[in-house]
C-alpha positions in Angstrom: 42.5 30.5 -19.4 45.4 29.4 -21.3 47.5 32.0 -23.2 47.2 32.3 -27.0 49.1 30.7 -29.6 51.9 32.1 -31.7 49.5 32.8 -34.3 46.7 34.4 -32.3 49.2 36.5 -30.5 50.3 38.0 -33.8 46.8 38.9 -35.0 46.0 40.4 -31.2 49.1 42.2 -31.9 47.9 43.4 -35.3 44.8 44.4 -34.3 45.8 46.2 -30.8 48.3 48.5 -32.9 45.4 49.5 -35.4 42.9 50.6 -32.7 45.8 52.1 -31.1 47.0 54.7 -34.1 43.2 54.8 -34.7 42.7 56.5 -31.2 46.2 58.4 -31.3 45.3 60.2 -34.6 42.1 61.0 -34.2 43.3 64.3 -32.0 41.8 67.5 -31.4 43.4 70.6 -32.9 45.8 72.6 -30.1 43.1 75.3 -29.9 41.2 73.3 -27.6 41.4 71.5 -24.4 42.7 68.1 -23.8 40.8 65.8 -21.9 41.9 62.0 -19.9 40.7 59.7 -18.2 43.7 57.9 -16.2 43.4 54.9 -14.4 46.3 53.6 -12.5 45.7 49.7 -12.2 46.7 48.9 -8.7 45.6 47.7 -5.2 45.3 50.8 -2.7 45.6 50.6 0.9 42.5 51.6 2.9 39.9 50.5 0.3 37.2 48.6 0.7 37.8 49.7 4.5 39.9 51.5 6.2 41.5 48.9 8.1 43.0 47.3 4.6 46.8 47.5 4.6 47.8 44.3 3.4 47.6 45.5 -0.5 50.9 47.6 -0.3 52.4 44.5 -0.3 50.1 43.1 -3.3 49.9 46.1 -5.5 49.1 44.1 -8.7 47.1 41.5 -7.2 43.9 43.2 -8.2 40.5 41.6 -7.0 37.6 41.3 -9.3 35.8 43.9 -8.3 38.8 47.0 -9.4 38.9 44.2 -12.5 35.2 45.0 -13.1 35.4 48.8 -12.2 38.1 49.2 -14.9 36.5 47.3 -18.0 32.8 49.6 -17.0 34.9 52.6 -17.2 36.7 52.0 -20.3 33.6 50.8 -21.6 31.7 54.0 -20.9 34.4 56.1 -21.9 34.3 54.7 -25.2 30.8 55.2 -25.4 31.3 58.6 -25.5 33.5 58.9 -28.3 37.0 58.3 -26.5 39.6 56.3 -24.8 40.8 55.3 -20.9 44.3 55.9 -20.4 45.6 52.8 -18.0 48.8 52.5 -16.3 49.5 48.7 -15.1 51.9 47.3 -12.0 53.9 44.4 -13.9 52.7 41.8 -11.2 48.9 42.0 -12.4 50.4 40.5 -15.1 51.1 37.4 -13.4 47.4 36.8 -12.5 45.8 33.8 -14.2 43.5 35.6 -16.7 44.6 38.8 -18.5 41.8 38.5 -20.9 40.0 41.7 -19.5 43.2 43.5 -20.0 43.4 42.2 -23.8 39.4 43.5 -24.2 40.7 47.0 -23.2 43.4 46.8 -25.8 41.1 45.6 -28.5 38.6 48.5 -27.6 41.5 50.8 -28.3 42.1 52.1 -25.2 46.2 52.7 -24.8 47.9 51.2 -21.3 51.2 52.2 -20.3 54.1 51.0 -17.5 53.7 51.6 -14.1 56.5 49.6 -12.9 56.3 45.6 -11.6 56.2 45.9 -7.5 54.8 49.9 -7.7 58.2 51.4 -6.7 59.5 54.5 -5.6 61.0 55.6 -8.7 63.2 58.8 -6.5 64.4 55.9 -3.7 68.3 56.4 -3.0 68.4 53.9 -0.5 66.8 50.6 -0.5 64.0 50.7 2.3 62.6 53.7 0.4 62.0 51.4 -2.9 58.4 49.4 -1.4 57.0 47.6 1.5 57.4 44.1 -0.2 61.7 44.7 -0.6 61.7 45.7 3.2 59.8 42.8 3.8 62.1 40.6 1.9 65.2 42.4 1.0 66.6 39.0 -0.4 64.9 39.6 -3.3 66.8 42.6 -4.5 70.1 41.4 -3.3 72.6 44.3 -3.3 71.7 45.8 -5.8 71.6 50.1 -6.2 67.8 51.2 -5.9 68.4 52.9 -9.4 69.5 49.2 -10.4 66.2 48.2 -8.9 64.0 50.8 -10.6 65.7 50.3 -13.7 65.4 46.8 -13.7 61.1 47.4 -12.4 60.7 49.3 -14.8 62.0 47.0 -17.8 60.2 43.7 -16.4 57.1 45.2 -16.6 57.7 46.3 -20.6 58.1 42.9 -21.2 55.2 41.4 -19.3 53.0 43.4 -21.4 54.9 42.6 -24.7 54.7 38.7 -23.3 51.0 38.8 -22.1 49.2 41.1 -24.0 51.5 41.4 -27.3 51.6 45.2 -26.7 54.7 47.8 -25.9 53.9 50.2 -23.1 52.0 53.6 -23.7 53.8 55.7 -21.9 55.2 55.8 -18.1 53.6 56.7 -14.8 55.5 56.8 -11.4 54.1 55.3 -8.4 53.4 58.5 -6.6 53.3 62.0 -7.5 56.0 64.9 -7.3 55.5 68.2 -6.9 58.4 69.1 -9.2 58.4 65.7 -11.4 61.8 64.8 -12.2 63.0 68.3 -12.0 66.0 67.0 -10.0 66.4 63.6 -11.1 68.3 63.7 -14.1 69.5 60.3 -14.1 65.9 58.4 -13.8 65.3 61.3 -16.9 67.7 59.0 -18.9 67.0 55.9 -17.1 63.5 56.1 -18.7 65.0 57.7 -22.3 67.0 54.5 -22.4 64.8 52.0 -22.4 62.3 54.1 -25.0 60.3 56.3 -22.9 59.2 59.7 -24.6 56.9 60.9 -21.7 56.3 59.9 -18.2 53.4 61.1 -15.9 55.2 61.9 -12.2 54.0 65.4 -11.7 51.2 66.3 -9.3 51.2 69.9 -8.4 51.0 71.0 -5.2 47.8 72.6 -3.5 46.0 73.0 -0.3 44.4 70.5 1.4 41.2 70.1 3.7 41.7 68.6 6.9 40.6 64.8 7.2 36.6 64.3 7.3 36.2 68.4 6.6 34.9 69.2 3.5 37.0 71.1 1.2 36.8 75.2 1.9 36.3 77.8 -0.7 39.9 78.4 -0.6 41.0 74.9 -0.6 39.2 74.6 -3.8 40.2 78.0 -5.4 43.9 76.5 -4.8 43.1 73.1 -6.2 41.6 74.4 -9.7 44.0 77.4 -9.7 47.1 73.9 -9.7 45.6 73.5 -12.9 48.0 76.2 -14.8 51.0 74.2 -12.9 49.6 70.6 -14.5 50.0 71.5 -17.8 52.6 69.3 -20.3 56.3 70.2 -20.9 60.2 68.9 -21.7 62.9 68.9 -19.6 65.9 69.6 -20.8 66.5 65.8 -21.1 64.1 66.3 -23.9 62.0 63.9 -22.0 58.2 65.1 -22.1 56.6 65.6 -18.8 53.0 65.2 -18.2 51.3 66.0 -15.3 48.5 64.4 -13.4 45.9 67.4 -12.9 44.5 67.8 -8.7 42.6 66.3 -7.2 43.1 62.6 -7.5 40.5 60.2 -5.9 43.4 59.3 -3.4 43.4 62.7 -2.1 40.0 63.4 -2.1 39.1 60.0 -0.3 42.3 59.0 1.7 43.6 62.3 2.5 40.5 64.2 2.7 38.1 62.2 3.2 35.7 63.7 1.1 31.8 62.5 0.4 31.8 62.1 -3.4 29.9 65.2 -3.9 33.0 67.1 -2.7 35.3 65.2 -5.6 32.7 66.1 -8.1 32.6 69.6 -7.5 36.4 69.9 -7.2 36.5 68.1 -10.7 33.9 70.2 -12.4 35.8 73.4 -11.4 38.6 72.3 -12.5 38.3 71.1 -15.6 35.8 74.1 -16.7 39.2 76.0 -15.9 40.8 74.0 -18.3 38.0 73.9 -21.0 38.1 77.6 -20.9 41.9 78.2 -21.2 42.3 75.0 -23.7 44.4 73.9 -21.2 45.2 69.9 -20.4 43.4 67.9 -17.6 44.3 64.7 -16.8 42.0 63.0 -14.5 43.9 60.5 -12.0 42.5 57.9 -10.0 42.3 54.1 -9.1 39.9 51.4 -9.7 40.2 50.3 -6.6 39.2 53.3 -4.8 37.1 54.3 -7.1 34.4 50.7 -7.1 34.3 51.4 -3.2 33.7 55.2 -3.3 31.8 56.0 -6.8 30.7 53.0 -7.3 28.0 54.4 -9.8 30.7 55.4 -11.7 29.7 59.3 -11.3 33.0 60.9 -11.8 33.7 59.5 -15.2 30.5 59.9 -16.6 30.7 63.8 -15.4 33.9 63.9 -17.1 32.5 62.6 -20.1 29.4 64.9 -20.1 31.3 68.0 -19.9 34.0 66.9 -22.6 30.7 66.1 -25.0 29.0 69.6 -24.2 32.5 71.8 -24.7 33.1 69.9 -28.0 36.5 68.2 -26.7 37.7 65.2 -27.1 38.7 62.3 -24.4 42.5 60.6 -26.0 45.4 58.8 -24.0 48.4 60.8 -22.7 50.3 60.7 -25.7 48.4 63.5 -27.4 49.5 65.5 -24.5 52.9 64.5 -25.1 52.5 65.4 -28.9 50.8 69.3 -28.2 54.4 69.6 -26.8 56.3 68.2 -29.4 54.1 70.2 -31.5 
């Protein structure tokens, strides 16, 4: 498809921001849970089969069937009264059609930066950055990695401003950290900088199963008891922190190996825990894991059923950010 004109862009952009301060004021009071839903739009290694590598070095060059995954999700979210959080790589931007990507926007559901090539955002030295710049170094030069990152980061803002006439909603790292960005100052201010008020790079750490055993009684104790550690907050930076809440589908399904029922369980526990002590939980996974594994969409809607029956809303990240600010 070609890309709209001047004139359409405009009243896309119009639009996009009215669904968008529709969905981001229509927030529950902070004497209840916050739920998301949080999609990060990317290839993943190891899905549809094990065997798969080859997408580390294609992050954003997403096949039709995550493309699919991620408009049914959305779509069934909104059905239920609220709104996908999605997290782009820049690159998927470069795809021929976007158009499913503008349908999201339109329904109101916000998307936010997830950097161009899917970078290592903590990388000091250049082969820690991603497989495609150790590939083909030539195409970071000699540049710092913060350089890099910085410059990652930024592309991606303005492919989405370009493409889809929006600004970013938010920023997620590729990868999670146990203690965020506890210790990285500097890519606290790198994201300030360019405009950031939050970014999602926490994932709290818990125990694991071993691969192909399902998850212990313990193992699962220690996942929903990560959900106290998951819970928004500012650095001193005054940069907002949001966490992504355990377990994501990568763990449960690369790492673990779990059947689905295992994931389900784990997600039910936890985010009663959080219903019950109005706490945040911030569901992470990826659409291309997620069409191979749950490809009945199961996890979502269960997430969606327990929201509707504890009288809790589903809203983007940025109400997580604002119980903080609050």
């Amino acid at each position: 498809m070609g890309e709209v004109s001047e004139m359409n862009r405009r009243q896309f952009l119009i639009a996009s921001t009215a669904f968008a301060t529709t969905a981001l004021t229509a927030q529950v009071p902070t004497d209840k849970a916050l739920v998301a839903i949080t999609l990060d739009l990317e290839m993943s290694r190891n899905f549809p089969t094990w065997e798969t590598t080859h997408w580390d070095y294609e992050k954003g060059n997403l096949n039709s069937e995550t493309k699919k995954y991620t408009v049914e999700a959305c779509r069934r979210v909104k059905k239920a009264g609220g709104v996908l959080h999605c997290f782009a790589v820049g690159r998927t931007l470069e795809q021929e059609s976007v158009e499913w990507l503008k349908e999201i926007v339109l329904a109101g559901h916000p998307i936010g930066n997830h950097t161009y090539d899917h970078v290592n955002i903590l990388a000091t030295k250049p082969e820690e950055l991603q497989f495609r710049f150790q590939r083909s170094p030539w195409l970071i030069g000699n540049k710092k990695p913060l350089e890099v990152i910085d410059d990652n980061i930024k592309l991606t803002t303005t492919a989405m401003k370009t493409r889809l006439g929006i600004e970013p909603s938010g920023f997620r790292t590729p990868g999670g950290f146990t203690d965020g960005l506890t210790n990285r100052e500097d890519v606290q201010k790198l994201l300030l900088a360019q405009g950031f008020k939050w970014v999602s790079s926490k994932y709290p750490k818990h125990a694991m199963s071993e691969p192909n055993k399902e998850p212990s009684p313990d193992v699962i104790r220690s996942i929903v008891e990560a959900q106290a550690s998951a819970q928004p907050f500012a650095y001193a930076s005054g940069l907002i922190e949001v966490p992504m809440s355990p377990v994501s589908d990568i763990g449960a399904f690369r790492n673990g190996r779990w059947p689905l029922t295992s994931l389900l369980s784990v997600v039910k526990q936890s985010l009663e825990w959080c219903i019950d002590h109005k706490a945040c939980f911030d569901f992470l996974a990826h659409p291309s894991c997620l069409y191979v594994m749950d490809p009945e969409f199961k996890t979502i809607d269960l997430i969606c059923d327990l929201a509707k029956k504890s009288g809790v809303s589903i809203v983007g990240l940025d109400a997580f950010a604002d119980r903080v600010k609050s």
